[in-house]
Steps between C-alpha positions, in 0.01 A plus 500: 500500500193647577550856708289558845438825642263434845557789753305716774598792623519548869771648777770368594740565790903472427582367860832454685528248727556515870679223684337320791639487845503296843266626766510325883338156523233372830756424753268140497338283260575739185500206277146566401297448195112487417414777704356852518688759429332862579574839517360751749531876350393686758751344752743404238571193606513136351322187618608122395187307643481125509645275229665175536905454554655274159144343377444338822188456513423352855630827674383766343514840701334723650786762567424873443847669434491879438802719354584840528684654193580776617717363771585186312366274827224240552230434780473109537321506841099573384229333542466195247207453301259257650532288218814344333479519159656491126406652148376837614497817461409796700359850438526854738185698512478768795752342765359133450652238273267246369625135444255247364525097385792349487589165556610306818760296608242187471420628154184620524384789289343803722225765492648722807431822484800646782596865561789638686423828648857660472438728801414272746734244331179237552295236302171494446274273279213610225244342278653220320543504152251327302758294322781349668798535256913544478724691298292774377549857492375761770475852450324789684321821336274778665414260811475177317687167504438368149648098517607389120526167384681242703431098470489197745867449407361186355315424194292799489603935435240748556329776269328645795558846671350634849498769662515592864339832601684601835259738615181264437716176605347324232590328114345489184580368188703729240567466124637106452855468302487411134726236591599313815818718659735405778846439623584910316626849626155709539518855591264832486516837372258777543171269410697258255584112621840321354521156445867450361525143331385231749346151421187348416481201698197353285687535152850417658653775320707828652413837359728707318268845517370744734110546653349806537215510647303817581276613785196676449522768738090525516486106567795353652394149387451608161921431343606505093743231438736548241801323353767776518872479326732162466770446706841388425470183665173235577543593889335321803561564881605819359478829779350852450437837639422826399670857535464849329277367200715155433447158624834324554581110436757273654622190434224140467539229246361304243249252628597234252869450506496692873822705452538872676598783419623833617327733240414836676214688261297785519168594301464902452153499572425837295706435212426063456872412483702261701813504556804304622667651849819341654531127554410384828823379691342076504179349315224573751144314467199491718321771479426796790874490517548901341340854663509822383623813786246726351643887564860369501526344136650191639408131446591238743490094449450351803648159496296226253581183360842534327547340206153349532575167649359545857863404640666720750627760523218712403600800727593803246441826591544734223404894425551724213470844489380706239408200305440681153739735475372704239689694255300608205145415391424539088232373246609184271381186308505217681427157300225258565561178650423292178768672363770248662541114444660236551512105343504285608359568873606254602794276338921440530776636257418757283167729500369824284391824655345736310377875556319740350555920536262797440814711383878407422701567836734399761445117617636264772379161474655321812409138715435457850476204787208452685654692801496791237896555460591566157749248340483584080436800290442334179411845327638881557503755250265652250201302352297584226093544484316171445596192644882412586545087522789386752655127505651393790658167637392400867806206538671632785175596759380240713120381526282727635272818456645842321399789373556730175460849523490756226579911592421781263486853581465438892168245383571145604324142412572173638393110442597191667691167391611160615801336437424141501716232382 
């Protein structure tokens, strides 16, 4: 058989794992999913803003619910925001968070424009958005409000981006998507926008990659879009945030066969590697749902649709501390993602992986659900250089989605299956 050698060389982070934890839940309606999720830094506090409780979609809310980590106790008596709504997401610039579109519990598709002023724990509205839309990202940078994506939660997804300038209290156009983008975790860093999977509502397909998307710091409107590394799963309704020069990924699903997940990731920024962190404790979809307690190293989900099928309860509260946990950082080969395959994709009985290493060395070559628990290791132990071809029979798993995963030197690659029978 023909040898392959494909490899890059980049950094990569040997991580150990931190567990996650329970936190206190809203002493009312915590059941909450589809809602903002937003972190104040220079009060250090958490807000959960709107949303809708279990997919019900004639009472969405309006409730603004604020927690205090560092005495572990929540505020459930401020003022609402004037509008209930679902499918947002909310950004902190300069004691105001901005909230903008949505959707309604009479399903209409918005272009508010609402602020809460933190200090005077009031409401206030502002120029409308241009284009009404729902489940797109929000992020804030050097006193904008940059609105990514979204769709009309209908036939339609957006390429579009605008921008809010809070001092001028006007928008503008910025750089469109390459693609239309919704329903994903999107977070910022220094002058850097993450979209982390997502769907595109006009190609019916989920992504399985991150955005960047970078902001011209002499023309704010002016953004590079990039497609950035592959994740381990296709991954809609997927959350993000951002902390210390890494943007951090909980849970979503794939669009198609809508099954969760509790993968917890995080991208290393300087060094383009992404790695796996501790399982979350439940599958956890709908994105918004994760926030980053920037100064403290801690990341907190803050409840979310578990296991993705909008039926209650969907009230987990969950921290972790010292997410990455790092040990030792060194220099090594990590293989390209052609270099794993599987046939067929998508089949019953038996089915042929094959991979391909730069350099002989240590290999685990293991299966996983679609919740991302492990249940095989089909390969562990040395492999030689070239391509290594692995037969396996797939009799005893039931339908569904899974996931083989090749490991060498710390370097990992995964593709998808179906069992179908």
């Amino acid at each position: 058989m023909k040898r392959v050698a494909v490899f890059l060389c980049v950094f990569f982070t040997i991580l150990i794992a931190q567990t996650w934890e329970s936190y206190s839940h809203p002493s009312i309606n915590d059941d909450r999913i589809l809602h903002a999720t937003v972190y104040d830094p220079d009060s250090d506090m958490i807000y959960m803003i709107g949303g809708s409780p279990n997919n019900i979609w004639t009472n969405m809310n309006n409730y603004v619910y604020r927690y205090d980590p560092g005495t572990d106790t929540w505020n459930t008596s401020l003022s609402n925001m004037p509008t209930a709504r679902a499918f947002i997401q909310g950004a902190y610039w300069d004691g105001k968070i901005y909230v903008i579109g949505g959707m309604n519990s009479t399903y209409v598709i918005l272009n508010l424009n609402q602020v809460y002023d933190i200090a005077t724990d009031s409401w206030s509205s502002l120029a409308p958005i241009p284009q009404a839309r729902a489940a797109h990202g929000t992020v804030a940078h050097d006193g904008n409000i940059y609105v990514i994506g979204g769709s009309n939660l209908m036939a339609t997804g957006f390429t579009s981006v605008s921008r809010y300038n809070t001092a001028s209290g006007t928008w503008s156009q910025a750089t469109s998507l390459p693609q239309a983008w919704e329903m994903g975790g999107c977070a910022i860093w220094d002058n850097v926008i993450y979209l982390c999977g997502g769907y595109d509502r006009n190609a019916m397909s989920t992504y399985g990659h991150i955005w960047s998307g970078t902001i011209d710091p002499g023309n704010p409107d002016n953004i590079t879009w990039a497609q950035r590394e592959p994740l381990p799963f296709l991954t809609g309704y997927s959350g993000a945030t951002a902390m210390d020069g890494n943007v951090y990924i909980l849970g979503g699903f794939d669009e198609s066969f809508r099954l969760g997940t509790r993968q917890f990731l995080v991208y290393q920024i300087s060094i383009l590697a992404l790695m796996e962190l501790a399982l979350y404790p439940i599958a956890i979809t709908r994105n918004h749902m994760v926030i980053a307690r920037r100064g403290y190293n801690q990341v907190y989900g803050v409840a979310g649709d578990a296991d993705g099928n909008y039926v209650e309860p969907n009230n987990y509260y969950y921290k972790i501390d010292d997410p990455m946990g790092i040990n030792e950082t060194k220099s090594v080969k990590v293989i390209a993602d052609n270099a794993l395959a599987i046939y067929p994709s998508i089949g019953q009985g038996q089915f042929t992986i094959s991979f391909s290493l730069p350099n002989a060395g240590q290999v685990t070559l293991d299966v996983y659900n679609a919740l991302g628990d492990k249940i095989s290791t089909l390969y562990n132990g040395t492999a030689e250089e070239g391509t290594t071809v692995v037969r396996f029979s797939a009799d005893d798993l039931s339908n569904g989605i899974y996931f083989v995963r090749v490991c060498n030197n710390g370097s990992q690659v995964t593709k998808k299956f179906v069992i179908s029978q």
